[in-house]
C-alpha positions as CSV (number, residue, x, y, z in Angstrom):
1,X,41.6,-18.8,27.2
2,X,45.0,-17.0,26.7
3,X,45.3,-13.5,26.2
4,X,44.4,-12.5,22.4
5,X,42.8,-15.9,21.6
6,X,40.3,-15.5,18.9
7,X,38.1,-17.6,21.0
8,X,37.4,-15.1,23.4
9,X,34.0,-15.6,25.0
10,X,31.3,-12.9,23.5
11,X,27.9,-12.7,25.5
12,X,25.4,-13.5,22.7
13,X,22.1,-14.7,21.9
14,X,20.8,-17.0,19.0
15,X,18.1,-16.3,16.7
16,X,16.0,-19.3,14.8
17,X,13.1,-19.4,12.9
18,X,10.1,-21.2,14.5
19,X,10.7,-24.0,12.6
20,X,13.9,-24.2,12.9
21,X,13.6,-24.1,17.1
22,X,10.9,-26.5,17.1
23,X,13.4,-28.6,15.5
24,X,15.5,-27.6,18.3
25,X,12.8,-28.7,21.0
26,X,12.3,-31.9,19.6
27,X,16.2,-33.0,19.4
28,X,16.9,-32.0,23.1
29,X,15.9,-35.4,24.5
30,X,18.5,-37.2,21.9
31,X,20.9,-34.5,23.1
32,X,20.5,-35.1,26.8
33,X,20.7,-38.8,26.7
34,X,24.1,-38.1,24.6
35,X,25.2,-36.1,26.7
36,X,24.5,-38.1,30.1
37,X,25.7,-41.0,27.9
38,X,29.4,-39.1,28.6
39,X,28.6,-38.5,32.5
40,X,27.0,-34.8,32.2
41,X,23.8,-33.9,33.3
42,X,21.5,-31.0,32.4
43,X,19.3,-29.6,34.8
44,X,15.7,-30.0,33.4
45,X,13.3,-26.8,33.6
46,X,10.0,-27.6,35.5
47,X,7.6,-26.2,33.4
48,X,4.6,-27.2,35.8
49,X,4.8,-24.3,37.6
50,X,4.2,-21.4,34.7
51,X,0.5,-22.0,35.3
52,X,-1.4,-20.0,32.3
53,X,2.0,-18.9,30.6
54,X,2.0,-22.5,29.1
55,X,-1.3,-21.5,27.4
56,X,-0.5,-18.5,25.9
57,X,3.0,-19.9,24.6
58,X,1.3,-22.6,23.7
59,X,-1.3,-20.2,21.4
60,X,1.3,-18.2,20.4
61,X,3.3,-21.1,19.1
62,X,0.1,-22.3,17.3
63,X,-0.3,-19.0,15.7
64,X,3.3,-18.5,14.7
65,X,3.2,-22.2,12.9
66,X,-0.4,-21.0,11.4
67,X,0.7,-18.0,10.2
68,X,4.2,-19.7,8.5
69,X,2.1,-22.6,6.8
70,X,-0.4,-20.2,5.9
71,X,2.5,-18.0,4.1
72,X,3.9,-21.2,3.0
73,X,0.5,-22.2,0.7
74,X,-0.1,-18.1,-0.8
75,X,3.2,-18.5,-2.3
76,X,2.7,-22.1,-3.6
77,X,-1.0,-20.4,-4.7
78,X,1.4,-17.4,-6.4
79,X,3.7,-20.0,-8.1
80,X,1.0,-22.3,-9.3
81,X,-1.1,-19.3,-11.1
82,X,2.4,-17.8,-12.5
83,X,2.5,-21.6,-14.2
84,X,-1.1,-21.4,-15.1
85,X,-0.4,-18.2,-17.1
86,X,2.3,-19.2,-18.8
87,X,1.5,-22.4,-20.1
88,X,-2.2,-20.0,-20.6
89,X,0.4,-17.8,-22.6
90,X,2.2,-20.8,-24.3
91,X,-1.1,-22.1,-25.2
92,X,-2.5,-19.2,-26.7
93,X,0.9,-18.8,-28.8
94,X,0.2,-22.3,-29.9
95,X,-3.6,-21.8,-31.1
96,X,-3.2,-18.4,-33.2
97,X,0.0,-20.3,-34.6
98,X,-2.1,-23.1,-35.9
99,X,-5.0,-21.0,-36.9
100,X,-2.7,-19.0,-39.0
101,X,-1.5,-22.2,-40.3
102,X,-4.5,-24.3,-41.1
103,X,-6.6,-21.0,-42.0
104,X,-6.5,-20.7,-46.3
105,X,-7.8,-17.3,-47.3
106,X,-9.6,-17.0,-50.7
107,X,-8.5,-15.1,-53.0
């Protein structure tokens, strides 16, 4: 890089939602074979040798999804009952509207 590029390296990290990383995870084997497709390799991570860590991330991944679909389904539950009361609402409008139209008062 030259001096005063706006391409300067920055040490960084990247954040992504579970979802988001498991999406990640699952396009790494299209990404290597493009990549080795070009002549690169990647050095693979051998994950045999984390003994009980695999577990535990393995749980903790579980959870994590668990916990995001079970968010997921209150607010679907949340927007379905704020629909139910509405159209409840809209309903009820519609039933005092026709009672006061089909009811005849004596007089």
């Amino acid at each position: 890089m030259t001096r005063g590029s706006s391409f300067a390296h920055k040490p960084q990290g990247i954040a992504l939602p579970i979802d988001q990383f498991s999406a990640l995870i699952t396009a790494l084997p299209n990404i290597e074979a493009a990549l080795s497709s070009h002549g690169l390799e990647v050095p693979r991570p051998d994950y045999s040798e984390s003994g009980d860590d695999d577990e535990e991330m393995e749980e903790e991944a579980d959870n994590a999804h668990k916990a995001s679909r079970s968010l997921k389904v209150e607010q679907e539950l949340r927007d379905m009952g704020k629909s139910i009361e509405k159209a409840a609402k809209k309903e009820s409008k519609n039933t005092k509207k026709n009672f006061e139209e089909t009811s005849e008062e004596e007089e």
